[in-house]
N, CA, C and O atoms as a Maestro MAE file, in Angstrom:
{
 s_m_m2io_version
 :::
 2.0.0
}

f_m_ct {
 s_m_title
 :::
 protein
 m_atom[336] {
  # First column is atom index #
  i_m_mmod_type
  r_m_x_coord
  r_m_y_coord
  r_m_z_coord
  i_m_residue_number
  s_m_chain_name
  s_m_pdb_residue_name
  s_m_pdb_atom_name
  i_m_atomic_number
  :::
  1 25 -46.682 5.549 166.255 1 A "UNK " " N  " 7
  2 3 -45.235 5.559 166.208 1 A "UNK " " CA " 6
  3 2 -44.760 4.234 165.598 1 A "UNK " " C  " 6
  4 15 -45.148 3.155 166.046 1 A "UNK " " O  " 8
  5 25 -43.949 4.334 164.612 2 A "UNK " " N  " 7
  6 3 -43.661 2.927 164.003 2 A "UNK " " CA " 6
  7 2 -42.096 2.847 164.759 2 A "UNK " " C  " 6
  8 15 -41.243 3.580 165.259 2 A "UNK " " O  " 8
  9 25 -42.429 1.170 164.405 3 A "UNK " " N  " 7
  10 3 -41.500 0.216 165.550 3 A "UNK " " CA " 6
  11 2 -39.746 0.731 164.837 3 A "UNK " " C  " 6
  12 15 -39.390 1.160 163.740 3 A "UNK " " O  " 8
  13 25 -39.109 0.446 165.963 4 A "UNK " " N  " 7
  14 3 -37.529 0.398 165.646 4 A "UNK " " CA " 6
  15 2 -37.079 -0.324 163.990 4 A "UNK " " C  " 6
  16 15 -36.413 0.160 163.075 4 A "UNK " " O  " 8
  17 25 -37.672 -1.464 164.106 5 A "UNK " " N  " 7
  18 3 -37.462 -2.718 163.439 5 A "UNK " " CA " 6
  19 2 -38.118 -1.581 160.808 5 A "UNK " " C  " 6
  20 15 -37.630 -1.390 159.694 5 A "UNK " " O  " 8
  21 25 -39.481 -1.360 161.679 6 A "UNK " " N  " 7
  22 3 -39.667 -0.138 160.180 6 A "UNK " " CA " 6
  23 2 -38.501 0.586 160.270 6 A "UNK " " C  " 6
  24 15 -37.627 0.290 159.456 6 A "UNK " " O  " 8
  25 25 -38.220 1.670 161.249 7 A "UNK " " N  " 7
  26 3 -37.399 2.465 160.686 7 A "UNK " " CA " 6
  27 2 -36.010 2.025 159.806 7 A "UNK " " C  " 6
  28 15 -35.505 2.248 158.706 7 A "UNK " " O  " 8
  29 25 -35.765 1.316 160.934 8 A "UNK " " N  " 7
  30 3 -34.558 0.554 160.229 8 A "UNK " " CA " 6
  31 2 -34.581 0.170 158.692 8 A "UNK " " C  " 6
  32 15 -33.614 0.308 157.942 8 A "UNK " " O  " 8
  33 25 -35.722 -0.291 158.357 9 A "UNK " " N  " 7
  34 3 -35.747 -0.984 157.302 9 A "UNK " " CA " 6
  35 2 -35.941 0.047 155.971 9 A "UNK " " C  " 6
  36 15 -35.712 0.021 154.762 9 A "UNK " " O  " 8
  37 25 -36.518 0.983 156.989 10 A "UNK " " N  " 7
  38 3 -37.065 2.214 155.667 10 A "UNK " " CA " 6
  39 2 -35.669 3.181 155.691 10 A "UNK " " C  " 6
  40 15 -35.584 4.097 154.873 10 A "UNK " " O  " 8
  41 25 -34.721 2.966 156.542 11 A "UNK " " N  " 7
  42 3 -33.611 4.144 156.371 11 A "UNK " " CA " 6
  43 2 -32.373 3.243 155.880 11 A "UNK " " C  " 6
  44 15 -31.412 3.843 155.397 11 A "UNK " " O  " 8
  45 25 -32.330 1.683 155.983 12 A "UNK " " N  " 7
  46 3 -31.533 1.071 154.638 12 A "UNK " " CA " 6
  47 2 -32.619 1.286 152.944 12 A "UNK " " C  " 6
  48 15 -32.086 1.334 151.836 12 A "UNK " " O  " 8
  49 25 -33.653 1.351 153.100 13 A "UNK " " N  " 7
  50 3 -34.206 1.062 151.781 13 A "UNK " " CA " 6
  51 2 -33.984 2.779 150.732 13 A "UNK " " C  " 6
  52 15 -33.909 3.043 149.532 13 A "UNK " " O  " 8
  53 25 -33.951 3.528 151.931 14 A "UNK " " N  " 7
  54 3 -33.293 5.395 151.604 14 A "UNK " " CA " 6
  55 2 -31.777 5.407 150.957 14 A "UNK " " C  " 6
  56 15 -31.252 5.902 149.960 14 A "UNK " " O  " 8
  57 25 -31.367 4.599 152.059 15 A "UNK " " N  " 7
  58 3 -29.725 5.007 151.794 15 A "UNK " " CA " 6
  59 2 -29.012 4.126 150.667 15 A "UNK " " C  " 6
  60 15 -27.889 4.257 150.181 15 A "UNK " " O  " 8
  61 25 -30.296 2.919 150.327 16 A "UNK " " N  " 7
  62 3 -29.540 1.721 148.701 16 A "UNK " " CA " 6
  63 2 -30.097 3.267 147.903 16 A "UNK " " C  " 6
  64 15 -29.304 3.937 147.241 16 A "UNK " " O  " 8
  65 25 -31.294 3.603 148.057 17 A "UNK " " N  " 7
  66 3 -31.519 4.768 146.671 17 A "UNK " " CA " 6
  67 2 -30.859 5.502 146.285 17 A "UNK " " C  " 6
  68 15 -30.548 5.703 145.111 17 A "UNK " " O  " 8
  69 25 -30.348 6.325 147.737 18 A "UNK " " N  " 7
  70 3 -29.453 7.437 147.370 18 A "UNK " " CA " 6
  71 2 -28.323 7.209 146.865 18 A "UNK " " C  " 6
  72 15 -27.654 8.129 146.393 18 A "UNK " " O  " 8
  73 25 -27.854 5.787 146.873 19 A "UNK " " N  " 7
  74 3 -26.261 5.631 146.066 19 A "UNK " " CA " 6
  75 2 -26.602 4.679 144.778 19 A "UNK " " C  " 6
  76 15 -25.638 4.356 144.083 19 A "UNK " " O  " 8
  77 25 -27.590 4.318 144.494 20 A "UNK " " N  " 7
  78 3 -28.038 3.529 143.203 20 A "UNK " " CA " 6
  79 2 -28.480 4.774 142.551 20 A "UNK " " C  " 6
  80 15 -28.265 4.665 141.344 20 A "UNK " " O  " 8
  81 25 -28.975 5.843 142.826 21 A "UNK " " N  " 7
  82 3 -29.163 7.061 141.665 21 A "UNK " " CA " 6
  83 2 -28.087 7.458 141.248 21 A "UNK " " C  " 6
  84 15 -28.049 7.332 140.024 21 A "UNK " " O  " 8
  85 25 -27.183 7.881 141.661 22 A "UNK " " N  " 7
  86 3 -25.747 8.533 141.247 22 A "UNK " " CA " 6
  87 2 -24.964 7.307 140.162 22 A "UNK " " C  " 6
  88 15 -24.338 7.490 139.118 22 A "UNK " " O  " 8
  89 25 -25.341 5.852 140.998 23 A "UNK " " N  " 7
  90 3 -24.591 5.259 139.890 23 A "UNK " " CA " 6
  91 2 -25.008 4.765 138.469 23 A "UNK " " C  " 6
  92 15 -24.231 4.413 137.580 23 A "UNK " " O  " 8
  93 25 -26.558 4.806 138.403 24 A "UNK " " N  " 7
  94 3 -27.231 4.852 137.020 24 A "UNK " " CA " 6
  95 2 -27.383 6.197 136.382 24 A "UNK " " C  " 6
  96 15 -27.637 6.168 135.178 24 A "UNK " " O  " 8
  97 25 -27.269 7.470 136.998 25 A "UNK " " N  " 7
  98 3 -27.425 8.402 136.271 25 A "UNK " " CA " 6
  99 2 -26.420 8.518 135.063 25 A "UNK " " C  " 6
  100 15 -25.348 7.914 135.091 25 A "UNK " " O  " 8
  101 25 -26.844 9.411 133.863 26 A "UNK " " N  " 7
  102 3 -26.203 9.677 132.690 26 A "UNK " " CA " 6
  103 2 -25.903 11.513 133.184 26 A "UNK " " C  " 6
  104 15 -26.485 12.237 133.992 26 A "UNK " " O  " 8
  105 25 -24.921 11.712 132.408 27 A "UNK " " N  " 7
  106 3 -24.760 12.919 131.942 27 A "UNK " " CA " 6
  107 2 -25.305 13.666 130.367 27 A "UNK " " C  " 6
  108 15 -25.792 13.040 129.425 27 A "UNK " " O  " 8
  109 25 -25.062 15.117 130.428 28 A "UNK " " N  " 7
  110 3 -25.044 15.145 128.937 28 A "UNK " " CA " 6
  111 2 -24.279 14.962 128.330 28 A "UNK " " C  " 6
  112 15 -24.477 14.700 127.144 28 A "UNK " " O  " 8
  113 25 -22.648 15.032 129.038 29 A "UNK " " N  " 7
  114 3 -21.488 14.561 128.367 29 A "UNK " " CA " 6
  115 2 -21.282 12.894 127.637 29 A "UNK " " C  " 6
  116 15 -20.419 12.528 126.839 29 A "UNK " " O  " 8
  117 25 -22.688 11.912 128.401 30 A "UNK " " N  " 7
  118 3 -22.697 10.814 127.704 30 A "UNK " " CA " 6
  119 2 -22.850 10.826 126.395 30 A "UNK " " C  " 6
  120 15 -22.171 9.897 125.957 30 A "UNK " " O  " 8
  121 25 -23.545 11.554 125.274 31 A "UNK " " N  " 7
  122 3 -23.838 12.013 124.359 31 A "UNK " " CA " 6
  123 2 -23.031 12.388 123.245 31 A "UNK " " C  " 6
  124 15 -23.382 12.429 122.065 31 A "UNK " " O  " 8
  125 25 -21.820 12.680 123.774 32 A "UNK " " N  " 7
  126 3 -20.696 13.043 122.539 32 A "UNK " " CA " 6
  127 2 -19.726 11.629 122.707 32 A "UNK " " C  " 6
  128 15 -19.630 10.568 123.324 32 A "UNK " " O  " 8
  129 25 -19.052 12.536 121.594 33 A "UNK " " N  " 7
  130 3 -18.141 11.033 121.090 33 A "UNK " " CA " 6
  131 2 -17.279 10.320 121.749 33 A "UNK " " C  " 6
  132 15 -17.080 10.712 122.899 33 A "UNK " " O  " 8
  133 25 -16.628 9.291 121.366 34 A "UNK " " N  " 7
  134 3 -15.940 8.081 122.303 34 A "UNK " " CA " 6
  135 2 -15.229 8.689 123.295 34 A "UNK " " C  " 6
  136 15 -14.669 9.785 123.249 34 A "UNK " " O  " 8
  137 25 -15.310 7.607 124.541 35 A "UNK " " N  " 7
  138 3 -16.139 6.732 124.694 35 A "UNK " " CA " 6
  139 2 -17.179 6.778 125.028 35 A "UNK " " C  " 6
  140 15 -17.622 5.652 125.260 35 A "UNK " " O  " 8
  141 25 -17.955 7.663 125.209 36 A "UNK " " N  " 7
  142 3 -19.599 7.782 125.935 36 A "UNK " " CA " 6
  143 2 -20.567 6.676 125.373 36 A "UNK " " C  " 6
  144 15 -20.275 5.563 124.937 36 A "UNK " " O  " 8
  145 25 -21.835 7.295 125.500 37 A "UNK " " N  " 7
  146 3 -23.134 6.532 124.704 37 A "UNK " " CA " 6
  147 2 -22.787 5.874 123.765 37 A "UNK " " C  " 6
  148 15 -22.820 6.299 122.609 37 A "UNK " " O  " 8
  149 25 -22.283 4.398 124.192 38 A "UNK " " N  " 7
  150 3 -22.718 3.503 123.224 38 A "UNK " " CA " 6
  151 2 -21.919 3.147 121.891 38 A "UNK " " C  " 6
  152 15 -22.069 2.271 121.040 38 A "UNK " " O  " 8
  153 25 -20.719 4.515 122.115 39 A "UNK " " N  " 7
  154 3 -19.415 3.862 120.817 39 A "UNK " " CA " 6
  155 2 -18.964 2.832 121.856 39 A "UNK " " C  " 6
  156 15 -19.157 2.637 123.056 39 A "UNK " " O  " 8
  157 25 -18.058 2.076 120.541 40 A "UNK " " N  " 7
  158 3 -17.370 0.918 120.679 40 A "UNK " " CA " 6
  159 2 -16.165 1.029 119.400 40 A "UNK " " C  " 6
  160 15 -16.351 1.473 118.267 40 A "UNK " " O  " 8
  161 25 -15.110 0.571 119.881 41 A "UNK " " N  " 7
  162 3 -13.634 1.147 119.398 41 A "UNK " " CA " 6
  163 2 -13.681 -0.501 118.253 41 A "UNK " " C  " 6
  164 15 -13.771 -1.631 118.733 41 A "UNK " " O  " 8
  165 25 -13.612 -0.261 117.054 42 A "UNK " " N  " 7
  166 3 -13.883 -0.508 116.089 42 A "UNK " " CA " 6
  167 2 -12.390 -1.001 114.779 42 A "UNK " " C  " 6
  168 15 -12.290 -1.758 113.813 42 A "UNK " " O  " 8
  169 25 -11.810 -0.379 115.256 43 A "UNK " " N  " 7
  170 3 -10.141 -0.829 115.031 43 A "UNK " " CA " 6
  171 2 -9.529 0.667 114.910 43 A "UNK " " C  " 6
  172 15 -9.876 1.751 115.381 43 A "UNK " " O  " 8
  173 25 -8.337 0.200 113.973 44 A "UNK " " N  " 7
  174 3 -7.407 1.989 113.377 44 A "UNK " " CA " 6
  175 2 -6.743 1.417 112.106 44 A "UNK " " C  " 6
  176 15 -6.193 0.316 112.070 44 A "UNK " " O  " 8
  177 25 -6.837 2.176 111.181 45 A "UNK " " N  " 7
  178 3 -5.983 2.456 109.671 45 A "UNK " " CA " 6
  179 2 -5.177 3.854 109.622 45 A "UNK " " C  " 6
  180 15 -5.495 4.809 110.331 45 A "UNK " " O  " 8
  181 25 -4.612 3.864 109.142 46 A "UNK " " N  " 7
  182 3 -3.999 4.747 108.741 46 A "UNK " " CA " 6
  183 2 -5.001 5.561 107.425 46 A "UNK " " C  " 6
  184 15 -5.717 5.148 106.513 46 A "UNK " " O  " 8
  185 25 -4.580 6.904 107.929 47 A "UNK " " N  " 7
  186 3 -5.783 7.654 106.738 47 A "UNK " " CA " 6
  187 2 -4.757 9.372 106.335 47 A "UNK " " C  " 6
  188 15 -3.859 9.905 106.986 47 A "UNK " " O  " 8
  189 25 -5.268 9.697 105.316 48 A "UNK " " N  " 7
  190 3 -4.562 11.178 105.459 48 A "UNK " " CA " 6
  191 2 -5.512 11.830 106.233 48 A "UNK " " C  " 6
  192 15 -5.013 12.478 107.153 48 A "UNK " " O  " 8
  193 25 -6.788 11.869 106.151 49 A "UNK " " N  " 7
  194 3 -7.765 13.138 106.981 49 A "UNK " " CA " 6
  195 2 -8.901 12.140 108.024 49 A "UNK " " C  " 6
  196 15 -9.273 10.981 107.840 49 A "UNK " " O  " 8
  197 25 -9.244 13.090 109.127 50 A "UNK " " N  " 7
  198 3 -10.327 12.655 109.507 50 A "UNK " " CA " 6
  199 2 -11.964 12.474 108.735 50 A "UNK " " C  " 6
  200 15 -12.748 11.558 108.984 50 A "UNK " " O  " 8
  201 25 -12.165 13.456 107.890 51 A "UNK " " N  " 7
  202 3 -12.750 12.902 107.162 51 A "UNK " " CA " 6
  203 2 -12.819 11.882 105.975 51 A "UNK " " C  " 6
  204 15 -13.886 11.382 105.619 51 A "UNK " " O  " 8
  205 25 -11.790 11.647 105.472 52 A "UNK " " N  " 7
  206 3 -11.308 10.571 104.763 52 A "UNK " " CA " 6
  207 2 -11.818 9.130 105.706 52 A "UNK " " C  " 6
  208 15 -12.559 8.194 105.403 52 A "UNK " " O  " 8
  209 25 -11.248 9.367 106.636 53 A "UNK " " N  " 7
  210 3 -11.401 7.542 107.637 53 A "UNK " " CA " 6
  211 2 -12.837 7.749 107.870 53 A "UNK " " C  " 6
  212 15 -13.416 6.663 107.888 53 A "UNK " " O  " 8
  213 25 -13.791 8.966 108.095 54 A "UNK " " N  " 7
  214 3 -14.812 8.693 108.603 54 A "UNK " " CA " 6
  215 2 -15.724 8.461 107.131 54 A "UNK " " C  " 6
  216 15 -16.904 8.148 107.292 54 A "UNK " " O  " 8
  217 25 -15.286 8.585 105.914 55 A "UNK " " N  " 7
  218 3 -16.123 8.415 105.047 55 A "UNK " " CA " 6
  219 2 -16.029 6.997 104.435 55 A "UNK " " C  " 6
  220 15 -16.993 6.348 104.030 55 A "UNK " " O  " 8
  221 25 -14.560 6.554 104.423 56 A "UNK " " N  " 7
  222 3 -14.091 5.402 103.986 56 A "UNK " " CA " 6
  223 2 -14.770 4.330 105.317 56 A "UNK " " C  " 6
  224 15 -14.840 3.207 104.817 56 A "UNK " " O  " 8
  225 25 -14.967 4.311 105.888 57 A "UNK " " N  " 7
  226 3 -15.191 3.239 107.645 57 A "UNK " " CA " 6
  227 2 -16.933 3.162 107.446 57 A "UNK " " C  " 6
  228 15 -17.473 2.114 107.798 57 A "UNK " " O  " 8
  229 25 -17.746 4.215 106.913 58 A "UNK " " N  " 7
  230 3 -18.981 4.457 107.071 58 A "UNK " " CA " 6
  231 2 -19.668 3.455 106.609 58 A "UNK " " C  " 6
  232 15 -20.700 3.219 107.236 58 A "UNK " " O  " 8
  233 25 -19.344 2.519 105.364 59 A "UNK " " N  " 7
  234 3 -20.380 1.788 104.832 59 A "UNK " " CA " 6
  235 2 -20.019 0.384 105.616 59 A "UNK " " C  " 6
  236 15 -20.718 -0.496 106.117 59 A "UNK " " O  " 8
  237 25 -19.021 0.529 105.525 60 A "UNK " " N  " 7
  238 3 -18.301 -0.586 106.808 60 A "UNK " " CA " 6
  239 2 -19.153 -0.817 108.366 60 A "UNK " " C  " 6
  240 15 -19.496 -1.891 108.860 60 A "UNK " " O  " 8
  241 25 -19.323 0.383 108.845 61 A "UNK " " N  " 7
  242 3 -20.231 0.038 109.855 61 A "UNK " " CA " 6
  243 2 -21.176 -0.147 110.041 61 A "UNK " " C  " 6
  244 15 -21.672 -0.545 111.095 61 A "UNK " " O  " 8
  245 25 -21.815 0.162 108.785 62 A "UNK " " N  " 7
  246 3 -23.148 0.024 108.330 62 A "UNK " " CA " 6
  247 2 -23.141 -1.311 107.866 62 A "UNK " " C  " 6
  248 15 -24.207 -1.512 107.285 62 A "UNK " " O  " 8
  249 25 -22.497 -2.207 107.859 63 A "UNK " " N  " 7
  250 3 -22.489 -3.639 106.672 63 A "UNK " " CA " 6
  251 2 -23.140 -3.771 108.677 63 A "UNK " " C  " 6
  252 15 -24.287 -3.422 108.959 63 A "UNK " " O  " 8
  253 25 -22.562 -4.086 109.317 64 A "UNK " " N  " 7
  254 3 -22.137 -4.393 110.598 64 A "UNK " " CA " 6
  255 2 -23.451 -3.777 111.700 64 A "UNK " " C  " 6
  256 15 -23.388 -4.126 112.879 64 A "UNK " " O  " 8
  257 25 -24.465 -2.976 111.300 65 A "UNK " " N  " 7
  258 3 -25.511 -2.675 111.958 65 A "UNK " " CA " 6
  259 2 -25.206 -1.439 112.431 65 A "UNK " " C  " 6
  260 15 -26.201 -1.027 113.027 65 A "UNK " " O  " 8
  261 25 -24.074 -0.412 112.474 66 A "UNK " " N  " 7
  262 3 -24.153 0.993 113.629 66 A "UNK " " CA " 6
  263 2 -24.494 1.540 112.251 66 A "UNK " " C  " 6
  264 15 -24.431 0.948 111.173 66 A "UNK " " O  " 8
  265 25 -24.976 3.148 112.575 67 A "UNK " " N  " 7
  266 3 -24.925 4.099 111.591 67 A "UNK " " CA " 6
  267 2 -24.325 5.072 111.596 67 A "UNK " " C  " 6
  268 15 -24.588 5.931 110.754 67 A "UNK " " O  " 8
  269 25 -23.005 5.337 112.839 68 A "UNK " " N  " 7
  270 3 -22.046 6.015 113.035 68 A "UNK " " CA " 6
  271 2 -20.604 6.071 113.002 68 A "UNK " " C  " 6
  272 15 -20.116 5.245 113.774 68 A "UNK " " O  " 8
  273 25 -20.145 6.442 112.663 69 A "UNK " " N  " 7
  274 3 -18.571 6.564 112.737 69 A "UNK " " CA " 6
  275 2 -17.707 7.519 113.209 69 A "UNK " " C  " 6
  276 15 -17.871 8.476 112.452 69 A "UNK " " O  " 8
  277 25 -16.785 7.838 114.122 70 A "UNK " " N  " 7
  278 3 -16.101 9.077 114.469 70 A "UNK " " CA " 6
  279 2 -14.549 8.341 114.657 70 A "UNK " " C  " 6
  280 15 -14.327 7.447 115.473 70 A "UNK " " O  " 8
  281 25 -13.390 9.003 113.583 71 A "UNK " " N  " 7
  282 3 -12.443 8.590 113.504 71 A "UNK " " CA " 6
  283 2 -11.462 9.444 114.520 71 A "UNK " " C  " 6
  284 15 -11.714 10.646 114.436 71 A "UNK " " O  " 8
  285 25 -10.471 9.157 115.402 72 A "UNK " " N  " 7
  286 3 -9.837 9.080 116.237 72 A "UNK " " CA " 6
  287 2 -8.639 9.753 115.980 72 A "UNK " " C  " 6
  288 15 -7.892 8.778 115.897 72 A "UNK " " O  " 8
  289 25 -7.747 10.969 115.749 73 A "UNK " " N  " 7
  290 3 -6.035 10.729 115.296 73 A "UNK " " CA " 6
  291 2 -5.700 12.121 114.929 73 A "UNK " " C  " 6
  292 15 -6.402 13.079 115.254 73 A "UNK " " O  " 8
  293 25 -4.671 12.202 114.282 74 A "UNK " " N  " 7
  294 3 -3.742 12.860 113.378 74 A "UNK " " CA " 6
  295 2 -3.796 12.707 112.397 74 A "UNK " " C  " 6
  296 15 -3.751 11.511 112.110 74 A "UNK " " O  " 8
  297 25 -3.938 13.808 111.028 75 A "UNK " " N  " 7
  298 3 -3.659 13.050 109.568 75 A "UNK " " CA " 6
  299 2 -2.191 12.808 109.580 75 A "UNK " " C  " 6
  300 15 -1.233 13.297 110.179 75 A "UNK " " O  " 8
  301 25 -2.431 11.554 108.400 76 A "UNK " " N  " 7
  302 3 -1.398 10.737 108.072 76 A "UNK " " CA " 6
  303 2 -0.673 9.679 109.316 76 A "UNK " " C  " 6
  304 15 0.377 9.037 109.289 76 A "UNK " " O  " 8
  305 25 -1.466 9.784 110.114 77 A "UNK " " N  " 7
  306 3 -1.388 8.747 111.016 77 A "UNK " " CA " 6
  307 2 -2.733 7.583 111.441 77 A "UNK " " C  " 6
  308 15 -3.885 7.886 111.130 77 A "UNK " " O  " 8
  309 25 -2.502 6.564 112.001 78 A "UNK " " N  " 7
  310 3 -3.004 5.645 112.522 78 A "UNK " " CA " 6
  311 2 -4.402 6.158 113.185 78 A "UNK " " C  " 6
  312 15 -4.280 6.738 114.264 78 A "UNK " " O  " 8
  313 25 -5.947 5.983 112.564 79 A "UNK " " N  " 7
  314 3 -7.174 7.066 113.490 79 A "UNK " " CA " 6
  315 2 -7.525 5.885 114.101 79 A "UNK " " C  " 6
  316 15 -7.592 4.824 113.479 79 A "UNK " " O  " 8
  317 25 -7.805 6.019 115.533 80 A "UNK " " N  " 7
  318 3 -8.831 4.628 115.990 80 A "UNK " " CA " 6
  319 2 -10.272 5.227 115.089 80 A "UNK " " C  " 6
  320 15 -10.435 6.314 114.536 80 A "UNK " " O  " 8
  321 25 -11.273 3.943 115.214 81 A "UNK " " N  " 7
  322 3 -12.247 3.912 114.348 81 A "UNK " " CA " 6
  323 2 -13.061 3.191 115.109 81 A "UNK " " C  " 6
  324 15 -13.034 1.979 115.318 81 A "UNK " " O  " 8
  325 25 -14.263 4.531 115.777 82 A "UNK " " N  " 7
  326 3 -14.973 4.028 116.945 82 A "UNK " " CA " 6
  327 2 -16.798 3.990 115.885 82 A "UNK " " C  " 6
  328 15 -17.247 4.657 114.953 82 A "UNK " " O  " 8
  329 25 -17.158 3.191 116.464 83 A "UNK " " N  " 7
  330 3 -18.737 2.915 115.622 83 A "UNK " " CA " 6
  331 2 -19.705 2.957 116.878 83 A "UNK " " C  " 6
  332 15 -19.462 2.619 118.037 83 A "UNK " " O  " 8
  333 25 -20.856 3.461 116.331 84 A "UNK " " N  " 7
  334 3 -22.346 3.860 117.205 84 A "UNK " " CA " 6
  335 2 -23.897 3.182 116.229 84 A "UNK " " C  " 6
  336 15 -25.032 3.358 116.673 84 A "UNK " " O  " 8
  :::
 }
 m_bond[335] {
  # First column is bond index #
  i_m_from
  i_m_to
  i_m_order
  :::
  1 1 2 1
  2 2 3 1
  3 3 4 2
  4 3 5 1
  5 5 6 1
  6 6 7 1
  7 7 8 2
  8 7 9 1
  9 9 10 1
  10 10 11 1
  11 11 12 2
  12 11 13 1
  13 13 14 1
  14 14 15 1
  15 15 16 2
  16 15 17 1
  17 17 18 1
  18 18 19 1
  19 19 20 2
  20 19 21 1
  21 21 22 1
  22 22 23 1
  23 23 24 2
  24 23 25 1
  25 25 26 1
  26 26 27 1
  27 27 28 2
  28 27 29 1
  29 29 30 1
  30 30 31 1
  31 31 32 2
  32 31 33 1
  33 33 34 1
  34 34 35 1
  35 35 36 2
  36 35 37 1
  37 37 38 1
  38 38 39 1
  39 39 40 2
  40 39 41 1
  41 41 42 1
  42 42 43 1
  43 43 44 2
  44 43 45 1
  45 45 46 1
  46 46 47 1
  47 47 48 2
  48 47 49 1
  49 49 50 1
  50 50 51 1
  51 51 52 2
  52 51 53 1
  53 53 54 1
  54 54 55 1
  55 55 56 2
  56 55 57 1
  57 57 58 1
  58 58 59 1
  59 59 60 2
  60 59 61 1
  61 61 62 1
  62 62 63 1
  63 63 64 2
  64 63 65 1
  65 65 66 1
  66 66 67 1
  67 67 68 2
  68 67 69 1
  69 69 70 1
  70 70 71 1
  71 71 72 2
  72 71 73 1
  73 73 74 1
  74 74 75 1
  75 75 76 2
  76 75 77 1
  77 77 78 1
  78 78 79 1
  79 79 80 2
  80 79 81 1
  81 81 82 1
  82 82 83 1
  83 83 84 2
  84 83 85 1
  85 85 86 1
  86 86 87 1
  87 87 88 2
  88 87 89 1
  89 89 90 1
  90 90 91 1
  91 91 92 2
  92 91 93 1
  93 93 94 1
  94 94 95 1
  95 95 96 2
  96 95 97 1
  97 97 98 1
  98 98 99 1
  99 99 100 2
  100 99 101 1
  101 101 102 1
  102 102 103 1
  103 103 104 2
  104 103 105 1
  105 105 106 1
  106 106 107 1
  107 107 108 2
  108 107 109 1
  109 109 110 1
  110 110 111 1
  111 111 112 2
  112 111 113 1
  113 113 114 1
  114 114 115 1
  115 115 116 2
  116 115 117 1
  117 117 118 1
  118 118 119 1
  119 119 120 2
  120 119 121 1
  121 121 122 1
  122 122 123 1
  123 123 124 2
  124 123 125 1
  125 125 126 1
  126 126 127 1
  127 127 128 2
  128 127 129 1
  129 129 130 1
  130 130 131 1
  131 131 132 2
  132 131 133 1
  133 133 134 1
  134 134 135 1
  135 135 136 2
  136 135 137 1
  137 137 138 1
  138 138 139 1
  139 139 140 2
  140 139 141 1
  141 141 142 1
  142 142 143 1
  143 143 144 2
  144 143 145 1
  145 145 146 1
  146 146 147 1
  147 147 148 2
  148 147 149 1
  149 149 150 1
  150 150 151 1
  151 151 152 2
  152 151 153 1
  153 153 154 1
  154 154 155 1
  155 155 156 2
  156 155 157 1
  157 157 158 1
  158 158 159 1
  159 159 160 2
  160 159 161 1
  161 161 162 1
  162 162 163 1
  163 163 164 2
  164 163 165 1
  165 165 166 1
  166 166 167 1
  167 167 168 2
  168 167 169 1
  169 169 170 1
  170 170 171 1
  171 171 172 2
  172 171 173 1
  173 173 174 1
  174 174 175 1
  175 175 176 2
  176 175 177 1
  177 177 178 1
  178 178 179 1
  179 179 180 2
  180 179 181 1
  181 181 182 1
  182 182 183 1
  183 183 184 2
  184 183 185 1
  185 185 186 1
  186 186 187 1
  187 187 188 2
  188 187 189 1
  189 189 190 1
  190 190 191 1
  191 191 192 2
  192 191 193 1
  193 193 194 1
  194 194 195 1
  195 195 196 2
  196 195 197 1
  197 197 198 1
  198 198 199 1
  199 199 200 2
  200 199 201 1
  201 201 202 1
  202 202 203 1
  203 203 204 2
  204 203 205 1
  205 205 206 1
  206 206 207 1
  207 207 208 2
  208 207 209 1
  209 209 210 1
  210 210 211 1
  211 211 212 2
  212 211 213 1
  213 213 214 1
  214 214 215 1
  215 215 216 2
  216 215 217 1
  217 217 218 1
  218 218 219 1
  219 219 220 2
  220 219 221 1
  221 221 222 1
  222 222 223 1
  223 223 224 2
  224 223 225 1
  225 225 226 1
  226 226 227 1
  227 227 228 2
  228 227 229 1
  229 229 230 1
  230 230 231 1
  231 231 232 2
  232 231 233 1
  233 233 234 1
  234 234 235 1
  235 235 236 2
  236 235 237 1
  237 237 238 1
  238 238 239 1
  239 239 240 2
  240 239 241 1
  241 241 242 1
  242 242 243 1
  243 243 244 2
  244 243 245 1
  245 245 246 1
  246 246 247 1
  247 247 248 2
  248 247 249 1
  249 249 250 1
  250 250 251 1
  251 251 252 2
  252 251 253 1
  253 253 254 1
  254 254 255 1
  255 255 256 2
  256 255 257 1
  257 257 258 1
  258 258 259 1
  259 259 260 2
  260 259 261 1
  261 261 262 1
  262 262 263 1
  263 263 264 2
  264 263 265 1
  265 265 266 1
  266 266 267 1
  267 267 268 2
  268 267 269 1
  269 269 270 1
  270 270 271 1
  271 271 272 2
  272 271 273 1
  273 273 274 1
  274 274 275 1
  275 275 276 2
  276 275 277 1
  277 277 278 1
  278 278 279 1
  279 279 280 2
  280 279 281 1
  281 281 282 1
  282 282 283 1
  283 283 284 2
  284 283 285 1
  285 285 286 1
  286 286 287 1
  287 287 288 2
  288 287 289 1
  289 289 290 1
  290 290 291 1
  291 291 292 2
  292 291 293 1
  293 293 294 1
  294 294 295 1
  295 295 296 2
  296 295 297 1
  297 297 298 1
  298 298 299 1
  299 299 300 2
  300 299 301 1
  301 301 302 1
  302 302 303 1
  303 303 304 2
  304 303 305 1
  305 305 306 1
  306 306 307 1
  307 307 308 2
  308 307 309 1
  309 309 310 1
  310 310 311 1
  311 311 312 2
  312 311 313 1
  313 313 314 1
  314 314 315 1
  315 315 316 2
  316 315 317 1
  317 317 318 1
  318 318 319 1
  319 319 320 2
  320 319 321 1
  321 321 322 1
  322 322 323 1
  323 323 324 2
  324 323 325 1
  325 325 326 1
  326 326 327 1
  327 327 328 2
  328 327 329 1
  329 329 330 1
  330 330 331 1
  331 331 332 2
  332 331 333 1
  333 333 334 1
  334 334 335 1
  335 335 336 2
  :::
 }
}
């Protein structure tokens, strides 16, 4: 029979796990676009299309080390310009 003093120690060392898993876990929703996995909000221009800002921003983020871009908006308005 183990002492008072183990249990104790083994049913705090249970109960840090069970709430340190939930808070490192990922989803699959981490995976899509901003803000999840790893974008970072990158500025905003004004563009007519989303593909326009995401083609014009691309070599740009690439000068800069990401190899992603996903532009943010409305055409003819202001897109944020998030990089991965």
């Amino acid at each position: 029979m183990k002492s008072l003093r183990s249990r104790i120690g083994i049913g705090l060392a249970v109960s840090a796990a069970a709430i340190a898993i939930p808070l490192t876990a990922t989803t699959a929703s981490a995976a899509e676009p901003p803000p999840g996995d790893g974008w970072i909000i990158a500025g905003g221009w004004k563009y007519p299309s989303k593909e326009a800002c995401e083609a014009e921003e691309l070599p740009y983020a690439q000068q800069n080390g990401y190899s992603e871009v996903w532009c943010e908006g409305e055409p003819n308005t202001v897109y944020q310009i998030w990089n991965r």
